[in-house]
PDB file of N, CA, C and O in Angstrom:
ATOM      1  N   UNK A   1      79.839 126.158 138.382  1.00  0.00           N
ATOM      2  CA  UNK A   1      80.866 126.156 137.364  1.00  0.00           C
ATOM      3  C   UNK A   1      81.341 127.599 137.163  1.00  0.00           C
ATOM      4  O   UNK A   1      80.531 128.526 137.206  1.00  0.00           O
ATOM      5  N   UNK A   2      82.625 127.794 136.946  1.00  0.00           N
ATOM      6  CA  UNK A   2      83.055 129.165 137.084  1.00  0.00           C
ATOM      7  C   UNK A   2      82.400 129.605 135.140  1.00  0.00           C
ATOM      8  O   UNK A   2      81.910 128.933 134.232  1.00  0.00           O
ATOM      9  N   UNK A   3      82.742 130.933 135.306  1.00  0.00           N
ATOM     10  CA  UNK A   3      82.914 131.316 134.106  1.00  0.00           C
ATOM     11  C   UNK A   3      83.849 131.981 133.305  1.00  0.00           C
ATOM     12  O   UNK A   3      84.284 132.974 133.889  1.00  0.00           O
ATOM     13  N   UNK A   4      84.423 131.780 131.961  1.00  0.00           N
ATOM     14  CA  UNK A   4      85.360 133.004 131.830  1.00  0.00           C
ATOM     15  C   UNK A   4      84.261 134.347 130.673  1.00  0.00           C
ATOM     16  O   UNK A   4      83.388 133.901 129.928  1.00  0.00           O
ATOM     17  N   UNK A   5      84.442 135.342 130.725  1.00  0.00           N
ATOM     18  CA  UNK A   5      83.515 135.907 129.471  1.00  0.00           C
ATOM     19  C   UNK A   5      84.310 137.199 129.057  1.00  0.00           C
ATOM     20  O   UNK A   5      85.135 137.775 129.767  1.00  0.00           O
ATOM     21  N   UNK A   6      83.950 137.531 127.877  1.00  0.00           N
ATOM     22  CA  UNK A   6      84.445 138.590 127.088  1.00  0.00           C
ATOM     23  C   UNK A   6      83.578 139.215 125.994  1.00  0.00           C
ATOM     24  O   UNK A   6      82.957 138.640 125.100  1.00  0.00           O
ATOM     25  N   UNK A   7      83.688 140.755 126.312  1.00  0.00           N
ATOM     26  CA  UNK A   7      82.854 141.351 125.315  1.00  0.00           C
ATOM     27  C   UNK A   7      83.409 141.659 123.917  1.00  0.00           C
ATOM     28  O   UNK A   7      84.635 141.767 123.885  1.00  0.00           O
ATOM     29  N   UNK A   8      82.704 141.834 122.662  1.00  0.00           N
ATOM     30  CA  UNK A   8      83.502 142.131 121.797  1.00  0.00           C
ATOM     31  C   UNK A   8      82.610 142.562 120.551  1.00  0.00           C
ATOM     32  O   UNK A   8      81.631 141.819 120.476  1.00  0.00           O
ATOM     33  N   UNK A   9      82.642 143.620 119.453  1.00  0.00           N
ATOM     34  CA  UNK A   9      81.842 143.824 118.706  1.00  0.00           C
ATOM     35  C   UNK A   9      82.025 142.929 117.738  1.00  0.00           C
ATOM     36  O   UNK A   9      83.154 142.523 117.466  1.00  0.00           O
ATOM     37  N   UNK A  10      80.817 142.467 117.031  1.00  0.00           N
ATOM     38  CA  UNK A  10      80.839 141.999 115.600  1.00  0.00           C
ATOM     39  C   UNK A  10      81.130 142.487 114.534  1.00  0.00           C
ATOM     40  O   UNK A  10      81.585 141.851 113.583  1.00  0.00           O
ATOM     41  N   UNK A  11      80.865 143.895 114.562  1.00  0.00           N
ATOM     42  CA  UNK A  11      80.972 144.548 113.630  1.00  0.00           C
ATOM     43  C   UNK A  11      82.232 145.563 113.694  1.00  0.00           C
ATOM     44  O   UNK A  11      82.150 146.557 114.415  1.00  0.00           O
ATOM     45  N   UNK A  12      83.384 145.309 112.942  1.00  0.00           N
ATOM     46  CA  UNK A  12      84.450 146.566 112.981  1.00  0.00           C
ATOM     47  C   UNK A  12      84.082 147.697 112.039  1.00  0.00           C
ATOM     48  O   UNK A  12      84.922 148.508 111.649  1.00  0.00           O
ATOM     49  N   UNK A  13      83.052 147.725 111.753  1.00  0.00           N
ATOM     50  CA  UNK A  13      82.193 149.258 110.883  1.00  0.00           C
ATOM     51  C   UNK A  13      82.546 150.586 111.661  1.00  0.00           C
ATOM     52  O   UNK A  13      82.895 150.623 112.841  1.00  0.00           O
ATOM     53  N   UNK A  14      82.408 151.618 110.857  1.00  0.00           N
ATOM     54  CA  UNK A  14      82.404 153.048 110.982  1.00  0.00           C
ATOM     55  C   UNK A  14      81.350 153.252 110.761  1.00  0.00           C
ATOM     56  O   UNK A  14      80.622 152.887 109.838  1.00  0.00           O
ATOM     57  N   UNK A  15      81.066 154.353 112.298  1.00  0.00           N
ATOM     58  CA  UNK A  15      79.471 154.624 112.290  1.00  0.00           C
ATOM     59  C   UNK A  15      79.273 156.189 111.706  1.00  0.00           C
ATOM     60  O   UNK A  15      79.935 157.176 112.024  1.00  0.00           O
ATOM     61  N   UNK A  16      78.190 156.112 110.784  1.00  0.00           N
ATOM     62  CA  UNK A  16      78.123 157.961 110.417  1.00  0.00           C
ATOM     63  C   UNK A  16      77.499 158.409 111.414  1.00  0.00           C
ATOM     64  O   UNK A  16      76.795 157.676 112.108  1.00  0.00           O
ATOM     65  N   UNK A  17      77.613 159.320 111.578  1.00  0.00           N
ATOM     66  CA  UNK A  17      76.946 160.704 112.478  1.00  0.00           C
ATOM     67  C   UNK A  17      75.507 161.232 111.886  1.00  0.00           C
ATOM     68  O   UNK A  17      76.113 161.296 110.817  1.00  0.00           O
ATOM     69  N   UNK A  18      74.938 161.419 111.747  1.00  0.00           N
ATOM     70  CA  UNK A  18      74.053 161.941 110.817  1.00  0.00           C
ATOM     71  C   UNK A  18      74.301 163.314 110.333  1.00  0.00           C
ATOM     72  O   UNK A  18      74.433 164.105 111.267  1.00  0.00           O
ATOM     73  N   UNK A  19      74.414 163.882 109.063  1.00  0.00           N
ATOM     74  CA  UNK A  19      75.007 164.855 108.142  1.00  0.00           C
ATOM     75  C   UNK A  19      74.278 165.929 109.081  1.00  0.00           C
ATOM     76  O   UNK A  19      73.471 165.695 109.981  1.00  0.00           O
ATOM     77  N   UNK A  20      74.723 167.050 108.684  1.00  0.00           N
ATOM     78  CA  UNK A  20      74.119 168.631 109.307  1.00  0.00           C
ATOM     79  C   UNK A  20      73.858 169.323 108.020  1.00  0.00           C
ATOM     80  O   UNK A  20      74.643 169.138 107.090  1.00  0.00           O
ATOM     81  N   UNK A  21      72.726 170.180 107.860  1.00  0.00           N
ATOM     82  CA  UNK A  21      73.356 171.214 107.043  1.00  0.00           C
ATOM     83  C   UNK A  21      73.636 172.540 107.591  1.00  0.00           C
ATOM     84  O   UNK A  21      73.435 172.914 108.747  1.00  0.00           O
ATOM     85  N   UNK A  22      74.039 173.085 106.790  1.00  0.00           N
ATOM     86  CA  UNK A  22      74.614 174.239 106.980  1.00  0.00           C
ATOM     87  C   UNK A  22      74.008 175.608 106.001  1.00  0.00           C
ATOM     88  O   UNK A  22      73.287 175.277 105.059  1.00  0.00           O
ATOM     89  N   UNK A  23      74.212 176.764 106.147  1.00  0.00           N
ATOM     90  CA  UNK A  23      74.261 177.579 105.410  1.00  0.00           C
ATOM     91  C   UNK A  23      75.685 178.309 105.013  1.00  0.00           C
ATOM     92  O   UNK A  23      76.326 178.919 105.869  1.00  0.00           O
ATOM     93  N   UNK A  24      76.146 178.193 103.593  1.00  0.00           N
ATOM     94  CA  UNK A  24      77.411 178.907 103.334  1.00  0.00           C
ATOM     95  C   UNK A  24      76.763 180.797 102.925  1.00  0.00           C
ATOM     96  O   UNK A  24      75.754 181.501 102.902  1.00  0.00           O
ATOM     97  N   UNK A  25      78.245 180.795 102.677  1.00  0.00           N
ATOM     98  CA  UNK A  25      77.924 183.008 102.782  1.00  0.00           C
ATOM     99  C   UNK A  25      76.934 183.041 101.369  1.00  0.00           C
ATOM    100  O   UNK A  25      76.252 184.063 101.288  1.00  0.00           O
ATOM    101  N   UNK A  26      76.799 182.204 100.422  1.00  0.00           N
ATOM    102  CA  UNK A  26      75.171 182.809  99.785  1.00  0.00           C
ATOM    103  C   UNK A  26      74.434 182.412  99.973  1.00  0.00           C
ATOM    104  O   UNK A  26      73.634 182.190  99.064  1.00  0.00           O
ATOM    105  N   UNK A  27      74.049 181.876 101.818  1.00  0.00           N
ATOM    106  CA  UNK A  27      73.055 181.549 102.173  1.00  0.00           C
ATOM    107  C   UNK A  27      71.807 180.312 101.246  1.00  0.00           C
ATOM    108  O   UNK A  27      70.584 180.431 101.189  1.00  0.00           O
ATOM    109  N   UNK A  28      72.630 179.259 100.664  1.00  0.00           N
ATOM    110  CA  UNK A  28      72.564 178.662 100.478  1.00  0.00           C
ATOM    111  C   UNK A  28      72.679 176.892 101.241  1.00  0.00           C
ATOM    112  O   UNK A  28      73.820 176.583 101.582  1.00  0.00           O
ATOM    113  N   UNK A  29      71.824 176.068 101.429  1.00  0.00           N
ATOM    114  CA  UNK A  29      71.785 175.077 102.284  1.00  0.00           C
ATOM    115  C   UNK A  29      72.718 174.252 101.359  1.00  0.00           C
ATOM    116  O   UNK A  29      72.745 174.371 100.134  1.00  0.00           O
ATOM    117  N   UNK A  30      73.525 173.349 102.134  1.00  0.00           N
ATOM    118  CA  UNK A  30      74.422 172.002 101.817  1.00  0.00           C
ATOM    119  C   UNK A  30      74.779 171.344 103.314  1.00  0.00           C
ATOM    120  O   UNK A  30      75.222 171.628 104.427  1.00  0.00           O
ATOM    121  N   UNK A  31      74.334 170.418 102.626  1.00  0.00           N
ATOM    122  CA  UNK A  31      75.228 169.139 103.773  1.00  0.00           C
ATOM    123  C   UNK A  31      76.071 169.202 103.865  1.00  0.00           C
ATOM    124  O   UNK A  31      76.901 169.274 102.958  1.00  0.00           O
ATOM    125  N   UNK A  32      76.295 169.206 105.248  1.00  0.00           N
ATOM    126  CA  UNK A  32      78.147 169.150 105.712  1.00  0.00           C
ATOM    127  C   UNK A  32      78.108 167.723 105.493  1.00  0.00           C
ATOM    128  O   UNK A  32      77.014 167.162 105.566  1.00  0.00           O
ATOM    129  N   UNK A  33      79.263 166.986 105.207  1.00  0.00           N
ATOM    130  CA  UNK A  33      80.240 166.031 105.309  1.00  0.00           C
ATOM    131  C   UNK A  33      80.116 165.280 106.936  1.00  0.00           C
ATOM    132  O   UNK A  33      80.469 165.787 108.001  1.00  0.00           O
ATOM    133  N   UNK A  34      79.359 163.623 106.661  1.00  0.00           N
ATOM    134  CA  UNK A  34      79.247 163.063 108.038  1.00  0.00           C
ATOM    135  C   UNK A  34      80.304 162.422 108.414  1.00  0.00           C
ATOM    136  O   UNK A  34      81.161 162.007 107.634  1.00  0.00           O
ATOM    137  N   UNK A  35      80.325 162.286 109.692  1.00  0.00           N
ATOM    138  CA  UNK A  35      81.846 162.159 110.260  1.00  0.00           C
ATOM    139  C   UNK A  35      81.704 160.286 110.437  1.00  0.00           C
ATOM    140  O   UNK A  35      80.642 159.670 110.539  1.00  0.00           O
ATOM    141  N   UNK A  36      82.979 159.744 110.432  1.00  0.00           N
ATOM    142  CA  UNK A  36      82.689 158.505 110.679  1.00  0.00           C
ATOM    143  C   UNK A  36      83.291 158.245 111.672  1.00  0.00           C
ATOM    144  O   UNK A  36      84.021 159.163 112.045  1.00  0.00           O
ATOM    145  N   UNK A  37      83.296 157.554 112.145  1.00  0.00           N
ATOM    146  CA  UNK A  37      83.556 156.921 113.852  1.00  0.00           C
ATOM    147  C   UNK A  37      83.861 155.154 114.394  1.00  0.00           C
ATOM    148  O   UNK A  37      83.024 154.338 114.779  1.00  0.00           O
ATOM    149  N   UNK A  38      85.062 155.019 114.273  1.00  0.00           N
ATOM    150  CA  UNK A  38      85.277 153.487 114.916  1.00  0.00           C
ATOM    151  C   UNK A  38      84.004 152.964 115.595  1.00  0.00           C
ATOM    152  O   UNK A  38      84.051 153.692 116.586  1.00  0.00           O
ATOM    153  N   UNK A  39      83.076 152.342 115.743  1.00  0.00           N
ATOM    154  CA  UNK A  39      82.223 151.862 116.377  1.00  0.00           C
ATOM    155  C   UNK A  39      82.384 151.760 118.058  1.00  0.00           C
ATOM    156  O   UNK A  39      81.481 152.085 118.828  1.00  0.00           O
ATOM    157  N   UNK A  40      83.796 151.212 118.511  1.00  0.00           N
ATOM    158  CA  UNK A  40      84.249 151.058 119.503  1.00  0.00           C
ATOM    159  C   UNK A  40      84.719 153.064 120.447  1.00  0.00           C
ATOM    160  O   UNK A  40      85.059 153.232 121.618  1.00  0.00           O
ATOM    161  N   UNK A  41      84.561 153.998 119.518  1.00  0.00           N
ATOM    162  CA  UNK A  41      84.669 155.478 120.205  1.00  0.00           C
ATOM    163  C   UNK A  41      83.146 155.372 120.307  1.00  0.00           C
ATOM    164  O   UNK A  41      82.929 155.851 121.420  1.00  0.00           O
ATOM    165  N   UNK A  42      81.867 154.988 119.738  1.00  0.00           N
ATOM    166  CA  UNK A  42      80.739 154.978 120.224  1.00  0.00           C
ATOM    167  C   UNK A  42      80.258 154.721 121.412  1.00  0.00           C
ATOM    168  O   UNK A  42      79.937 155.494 122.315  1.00  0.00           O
ATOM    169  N   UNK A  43      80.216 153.054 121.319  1.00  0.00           N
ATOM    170  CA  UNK A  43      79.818 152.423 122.523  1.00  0.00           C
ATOM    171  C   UNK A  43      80.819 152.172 123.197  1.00  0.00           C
ATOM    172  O   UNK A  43      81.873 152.585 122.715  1.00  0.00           O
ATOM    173  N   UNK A  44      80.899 151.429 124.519  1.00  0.00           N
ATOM    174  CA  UNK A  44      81.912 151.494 125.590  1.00  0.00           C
ATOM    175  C   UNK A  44      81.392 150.041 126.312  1.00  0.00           C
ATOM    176  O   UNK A  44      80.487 150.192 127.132  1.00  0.00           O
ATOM    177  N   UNK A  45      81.690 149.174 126.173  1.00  0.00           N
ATOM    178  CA  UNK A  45      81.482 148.468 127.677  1.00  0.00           C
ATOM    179  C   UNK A  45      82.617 147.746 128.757  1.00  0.00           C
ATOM    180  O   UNK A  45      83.739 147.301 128.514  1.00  0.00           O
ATOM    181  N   UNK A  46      81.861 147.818 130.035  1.00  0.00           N
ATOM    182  CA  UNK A  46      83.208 148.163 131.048  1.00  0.00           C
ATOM    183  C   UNK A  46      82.537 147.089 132.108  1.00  0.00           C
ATOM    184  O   UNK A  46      81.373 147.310 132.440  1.00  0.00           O
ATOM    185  N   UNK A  47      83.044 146.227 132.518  1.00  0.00           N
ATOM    186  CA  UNK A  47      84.303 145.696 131.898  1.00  0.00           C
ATOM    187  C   UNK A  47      84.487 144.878 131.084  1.00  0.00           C
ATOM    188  O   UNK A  47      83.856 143.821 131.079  1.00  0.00           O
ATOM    189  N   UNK A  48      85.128 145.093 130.463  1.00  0.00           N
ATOM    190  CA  UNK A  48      85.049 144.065 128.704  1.00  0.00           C
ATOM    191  C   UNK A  48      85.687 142.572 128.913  1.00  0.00           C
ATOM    192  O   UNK A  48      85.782 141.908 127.881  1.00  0.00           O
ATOM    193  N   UNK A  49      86.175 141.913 130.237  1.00  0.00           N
ATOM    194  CA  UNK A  49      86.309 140.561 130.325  1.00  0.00           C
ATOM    195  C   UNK A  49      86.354 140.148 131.657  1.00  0.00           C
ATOM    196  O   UNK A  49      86.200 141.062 132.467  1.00  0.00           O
ATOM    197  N   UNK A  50      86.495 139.205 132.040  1.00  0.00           N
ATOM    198  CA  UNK A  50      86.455 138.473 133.599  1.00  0.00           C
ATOM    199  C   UNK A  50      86.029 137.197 133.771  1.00  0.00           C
ATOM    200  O   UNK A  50      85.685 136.333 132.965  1.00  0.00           O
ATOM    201  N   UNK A  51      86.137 137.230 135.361  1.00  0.00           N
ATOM    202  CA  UNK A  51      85.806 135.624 135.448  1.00  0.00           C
ATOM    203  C   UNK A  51      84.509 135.431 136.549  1.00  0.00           C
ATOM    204  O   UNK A  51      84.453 136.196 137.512  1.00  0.00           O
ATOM    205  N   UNK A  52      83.543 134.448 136.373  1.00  0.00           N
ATOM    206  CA  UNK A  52      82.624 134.485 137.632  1.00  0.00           C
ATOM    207  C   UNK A  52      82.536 133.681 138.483  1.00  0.00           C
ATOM    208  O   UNK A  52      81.431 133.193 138.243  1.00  0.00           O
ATOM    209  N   UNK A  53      82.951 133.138 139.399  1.00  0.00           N
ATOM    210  CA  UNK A  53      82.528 132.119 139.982  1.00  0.00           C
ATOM    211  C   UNK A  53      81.362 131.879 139.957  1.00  0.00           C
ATOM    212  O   UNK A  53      80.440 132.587 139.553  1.00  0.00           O
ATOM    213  N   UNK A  54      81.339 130.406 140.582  1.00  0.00           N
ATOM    214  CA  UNK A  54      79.774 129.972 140.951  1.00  0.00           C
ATOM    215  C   UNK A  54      79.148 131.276 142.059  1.00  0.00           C
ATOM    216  O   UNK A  54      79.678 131.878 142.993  1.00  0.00           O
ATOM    217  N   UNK A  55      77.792 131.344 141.439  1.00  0.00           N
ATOM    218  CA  UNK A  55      77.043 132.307 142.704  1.00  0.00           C
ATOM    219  C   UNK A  55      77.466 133.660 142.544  1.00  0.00           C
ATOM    220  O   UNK A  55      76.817 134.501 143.165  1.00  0.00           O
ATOM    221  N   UNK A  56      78.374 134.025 141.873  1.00  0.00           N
ATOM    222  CA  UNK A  56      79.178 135.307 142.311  1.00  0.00           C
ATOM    223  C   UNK A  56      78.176 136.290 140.816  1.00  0.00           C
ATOM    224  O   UNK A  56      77.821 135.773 139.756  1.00  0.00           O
ATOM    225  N   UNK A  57      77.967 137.661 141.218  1.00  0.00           N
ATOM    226  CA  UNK A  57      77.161 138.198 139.871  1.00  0.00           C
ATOM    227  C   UNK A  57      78.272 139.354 139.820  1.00  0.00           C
ATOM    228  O   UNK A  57      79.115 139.340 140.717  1.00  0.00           O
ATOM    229  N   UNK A  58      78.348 140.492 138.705  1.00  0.00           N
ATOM    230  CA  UNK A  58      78.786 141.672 138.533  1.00  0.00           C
ATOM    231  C   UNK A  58      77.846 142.022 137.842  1.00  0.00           C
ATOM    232  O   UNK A  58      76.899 141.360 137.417  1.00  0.00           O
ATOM    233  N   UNK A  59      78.255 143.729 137.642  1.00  0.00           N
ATOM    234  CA  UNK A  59      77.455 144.477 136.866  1.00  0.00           C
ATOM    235  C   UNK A  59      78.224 145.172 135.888  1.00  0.00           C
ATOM    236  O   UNK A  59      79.121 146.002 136.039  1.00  0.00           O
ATOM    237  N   UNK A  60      77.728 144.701 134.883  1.00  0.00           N
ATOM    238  CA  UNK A  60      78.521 145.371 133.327  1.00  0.00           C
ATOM    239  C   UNK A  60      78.007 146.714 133.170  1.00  0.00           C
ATOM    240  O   UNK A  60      76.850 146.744 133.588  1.00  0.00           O
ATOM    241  N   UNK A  61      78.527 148.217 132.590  1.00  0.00           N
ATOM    242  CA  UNK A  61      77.970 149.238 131.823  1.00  0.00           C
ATOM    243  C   UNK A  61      78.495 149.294 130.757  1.00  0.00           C
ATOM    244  O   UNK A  61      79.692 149.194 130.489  1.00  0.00           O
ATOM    245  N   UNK A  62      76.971 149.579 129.587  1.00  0.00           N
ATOM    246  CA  UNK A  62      77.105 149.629 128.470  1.00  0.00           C
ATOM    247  C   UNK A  62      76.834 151.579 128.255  1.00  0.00           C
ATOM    248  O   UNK A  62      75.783 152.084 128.651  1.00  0.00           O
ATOM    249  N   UNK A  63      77.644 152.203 127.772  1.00  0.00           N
ATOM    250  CA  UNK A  63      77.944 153.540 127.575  1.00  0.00           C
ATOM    251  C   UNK A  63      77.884 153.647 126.072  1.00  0.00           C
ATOM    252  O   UNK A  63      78.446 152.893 125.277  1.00  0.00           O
ATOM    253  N   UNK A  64      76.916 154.977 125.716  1.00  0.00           N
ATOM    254  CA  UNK A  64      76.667 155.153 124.099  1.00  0.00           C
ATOM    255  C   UNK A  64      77.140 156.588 124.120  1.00  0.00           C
ATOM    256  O   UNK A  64      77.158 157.248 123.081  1.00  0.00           O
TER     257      UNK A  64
END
């Protein structure tokens, strides 16, 4: 039986970065400000749809 398939996230969330700190000029520590990020600039997968025939395999990459 052929197949059709498609990848797709569940989640449309913004991912934080994890905060940094920093030292400002009175050498004082504060957290920088974490960055947020489409989920989809995170991970990557390639190729995100297709078809398989019977018997036939591919190989997906998942990229973080």
């Amino acid at each position: 039986m052929a197949v059709n398939y498609e990848w797709s996230f569940l989640e449309e969330e913004s991912t934080s970065l994890n905060a940094v700190q920093e030292e400002d000029e009175n050498n004082k520590k504060r957290k920088k400000k974490p960055k947020s990020l489409p989920i989809n600039e995170v991970f990557d997968i390639l190729p995100v749809s297709g078809r398989l025939e019977p018997g036939q395999t591919e190989n997906v990459e998942f990229t973080f």
